[in-house]
N, C-alpha and C positions, 0 to 999 in steps of 0.2 A: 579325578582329572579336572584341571581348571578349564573355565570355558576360552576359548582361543579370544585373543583380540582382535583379530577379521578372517572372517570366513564361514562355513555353514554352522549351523547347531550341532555340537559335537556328542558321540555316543558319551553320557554318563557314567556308565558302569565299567566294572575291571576289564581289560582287554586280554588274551588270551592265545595261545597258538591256534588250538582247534574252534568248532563252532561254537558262537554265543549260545552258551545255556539258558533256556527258559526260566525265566525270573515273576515266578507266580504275582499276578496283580491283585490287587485289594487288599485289605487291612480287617480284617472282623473286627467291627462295633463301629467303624470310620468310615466317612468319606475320602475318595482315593481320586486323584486325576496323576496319571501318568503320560507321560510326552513319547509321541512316537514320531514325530517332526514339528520342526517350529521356526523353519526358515522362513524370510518374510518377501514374499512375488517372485523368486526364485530359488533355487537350491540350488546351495555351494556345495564346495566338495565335500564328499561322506554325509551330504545331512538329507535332509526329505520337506517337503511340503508338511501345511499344517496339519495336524494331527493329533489325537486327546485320547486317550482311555479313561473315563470317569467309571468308579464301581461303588457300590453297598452293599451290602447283603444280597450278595450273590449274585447282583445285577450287575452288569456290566454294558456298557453304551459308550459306541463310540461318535467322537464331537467333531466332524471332520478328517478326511480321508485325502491329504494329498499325494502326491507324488513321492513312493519312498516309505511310506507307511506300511502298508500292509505287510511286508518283511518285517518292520520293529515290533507290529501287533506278534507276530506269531515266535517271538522271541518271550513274549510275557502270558500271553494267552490263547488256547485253542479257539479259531476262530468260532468252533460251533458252540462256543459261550455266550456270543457277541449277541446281547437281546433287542437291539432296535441299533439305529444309523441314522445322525444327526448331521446334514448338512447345511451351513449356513448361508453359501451364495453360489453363485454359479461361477466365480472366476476361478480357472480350472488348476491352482496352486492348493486350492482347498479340498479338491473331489478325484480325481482323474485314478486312485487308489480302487474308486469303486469296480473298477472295471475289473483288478483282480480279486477284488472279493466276491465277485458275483460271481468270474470264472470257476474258482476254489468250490465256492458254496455248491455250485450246479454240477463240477465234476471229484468231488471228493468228498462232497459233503451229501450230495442230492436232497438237498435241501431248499422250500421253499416260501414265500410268503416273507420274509426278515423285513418288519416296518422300517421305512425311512422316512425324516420329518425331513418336510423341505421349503425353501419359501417357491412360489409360484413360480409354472415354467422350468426348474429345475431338473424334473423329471424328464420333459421334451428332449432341455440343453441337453442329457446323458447319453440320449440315444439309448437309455435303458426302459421306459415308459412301458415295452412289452412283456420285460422279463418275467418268469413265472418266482425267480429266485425274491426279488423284491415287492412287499407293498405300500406302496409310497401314498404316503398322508402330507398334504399340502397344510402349511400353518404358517400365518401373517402376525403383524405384533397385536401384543396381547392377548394372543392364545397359549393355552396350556395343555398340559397331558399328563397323566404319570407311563412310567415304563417300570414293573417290576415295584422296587424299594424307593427306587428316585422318582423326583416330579419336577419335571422340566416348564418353562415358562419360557416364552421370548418376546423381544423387542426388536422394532427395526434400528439398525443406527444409521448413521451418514455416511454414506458412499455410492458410489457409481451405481451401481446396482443394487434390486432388492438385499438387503445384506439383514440378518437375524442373531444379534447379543445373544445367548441364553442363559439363564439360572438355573442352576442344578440344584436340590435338594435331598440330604438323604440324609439318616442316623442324626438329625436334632443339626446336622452342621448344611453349610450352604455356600459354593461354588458358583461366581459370574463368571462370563467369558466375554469378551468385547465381541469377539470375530473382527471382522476388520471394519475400521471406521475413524472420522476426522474429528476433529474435537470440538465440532456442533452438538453433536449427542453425547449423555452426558450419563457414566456409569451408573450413579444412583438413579436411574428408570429403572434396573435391576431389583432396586427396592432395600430394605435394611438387613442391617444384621450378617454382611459376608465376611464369611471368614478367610478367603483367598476371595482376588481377582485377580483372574490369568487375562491380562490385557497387551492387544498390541502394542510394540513402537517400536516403530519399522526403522528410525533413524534420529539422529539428534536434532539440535535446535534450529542449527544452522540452516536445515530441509524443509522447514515447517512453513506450510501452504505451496509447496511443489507439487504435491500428490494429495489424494486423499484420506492418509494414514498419520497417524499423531508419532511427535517424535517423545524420547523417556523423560523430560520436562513435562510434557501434556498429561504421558499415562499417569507419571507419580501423580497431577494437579488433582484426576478426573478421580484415583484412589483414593487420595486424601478426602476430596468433597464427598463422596459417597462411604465415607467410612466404614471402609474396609479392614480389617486387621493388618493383612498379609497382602504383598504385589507380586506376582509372579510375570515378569517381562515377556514377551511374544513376540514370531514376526520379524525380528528385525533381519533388515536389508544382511546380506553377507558381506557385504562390502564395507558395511560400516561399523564401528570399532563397538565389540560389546562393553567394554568398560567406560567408553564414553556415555553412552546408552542408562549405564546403569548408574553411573555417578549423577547424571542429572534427573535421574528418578528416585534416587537416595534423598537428593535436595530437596525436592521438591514436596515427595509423600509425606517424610517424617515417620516413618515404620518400616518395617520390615520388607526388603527388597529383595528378588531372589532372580536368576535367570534360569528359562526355560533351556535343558540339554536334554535330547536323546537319549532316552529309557531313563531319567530321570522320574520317580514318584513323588508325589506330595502327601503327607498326611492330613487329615482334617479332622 
């Protein structure tokens, strides 16, 4: 299915009369990020808040939980797989998911403790801070961790609030994420050697210094300078035209440009 020229991030996979079948995540011997939403400060129709399924060898972490996700998660995987929860900022297009995962976990799962890396205050914002289902681990830029196969690293970038880039690592290949931010901060803080970066751009040129989010001229600039192989697009507005979006990140990167859709996978 092609991706629409305005409106939410559209489901990827075959459509169907009855319900979506489970489409097992990960790849054995690869690095895997799959899209469970990628609409950018709201959701349009059919689509969901941001959302990631990164996996390796067996590990599986999810990189943001907005609105809409937690249904595409359980179309690719049983939640009681999910080995840590990566949240990158508080604005609630990115998280508001967690609230039924926590539900899930506590009454169908009775499961507790599930780490979540978060920048400061996050836990407060959630109003989750007591759950017994959550253990939330507070992480600023330049901190690190492994989870399982991966080993996650983050950076602040620019925006309104605390916001946290992260590098993924796993199986010899290596996955950036912007999360959201303006084109002050500059992908290669990520460091070398990426094989995808799945980066914002919320809208085209014409938008650029309205907000705090970079349009697909910026993402492709910030992909190119940080020598990334691959550019997976993210985030953009529903409103504004994905082919627009993507032709000006074509120009700009000089490599391989690809758009984020729902239950779309990535290989690495």
């Amino acid at each position: 299915m092609a991706p629409r020229a305005v409106g939410g991030c559209a489901y990827a996979g075959p459509m169907a009369d009855g319900p979506m079948q489970p489409q097992p995540a990960g790849v054995p011997g690869h690095l895997t990020l799959r899209v469970l939403g990628c609409d950018g400060s709201w959701t349009g129709p059919a689509g969901a808040g941001s959302g990631y399924l990164v996996s390796s060898g067996g590990t599986h972490v999810l990189v943001d939980l907005g609105p809409g996700t937690f249904a595409t998660l359980q179309t690719s995987l049983d939640p009681a797989l999910v080995a840590a929860v990566v949240i990158t900022h508080r604005h609630p297009d990115h998280w508001t998911d967690l609230y039924s995962l926590v539900t899930h976990a506590q009454f169908a799962l009775h499961r507790e403790s599930l780490p979540v890396f978060a920048p400061s205050e996050m836990a407060e914002r959630t109003g989750l801070i007591g759950s017994p289902v959550l253990d939330w681990h507070r992480v600023a830029d330049g901190d690190s961790t492994k989870v399982g196969a991966l080993a996650l690293s983050f950076h602040r970038t620019e925006h309104g609030v605390e916001t946290l880039a992260v590098r993924i690592d796993g199986a010899g290949r290596a996955l950036g994420y912007s999360a959201d931010t303006g084109p002050g901060w500059s992908l290669a803080e990520l460091g070398t050697g990426l094989d995808l970066v799945l980066c914002e751009a919320s809208y085209t040129a014409d938008h650029e210094g309205t907000a705090g989010h970079m349009s697909g001229r910026q993402a492709g600039e910030q992909a190119s300078r940080a020598g990334a192989r691959r550019l997976v697009l993210t985030h953009r507005w529903p409103t504004v035209s994905a082919a627009s979006v993507a032709a000006e990140a074509n120009a700009s990167f000089g490599g391989r440009v690809e758009q984020a859709e729902i239950g779309k996978e990535f290989v690495l």
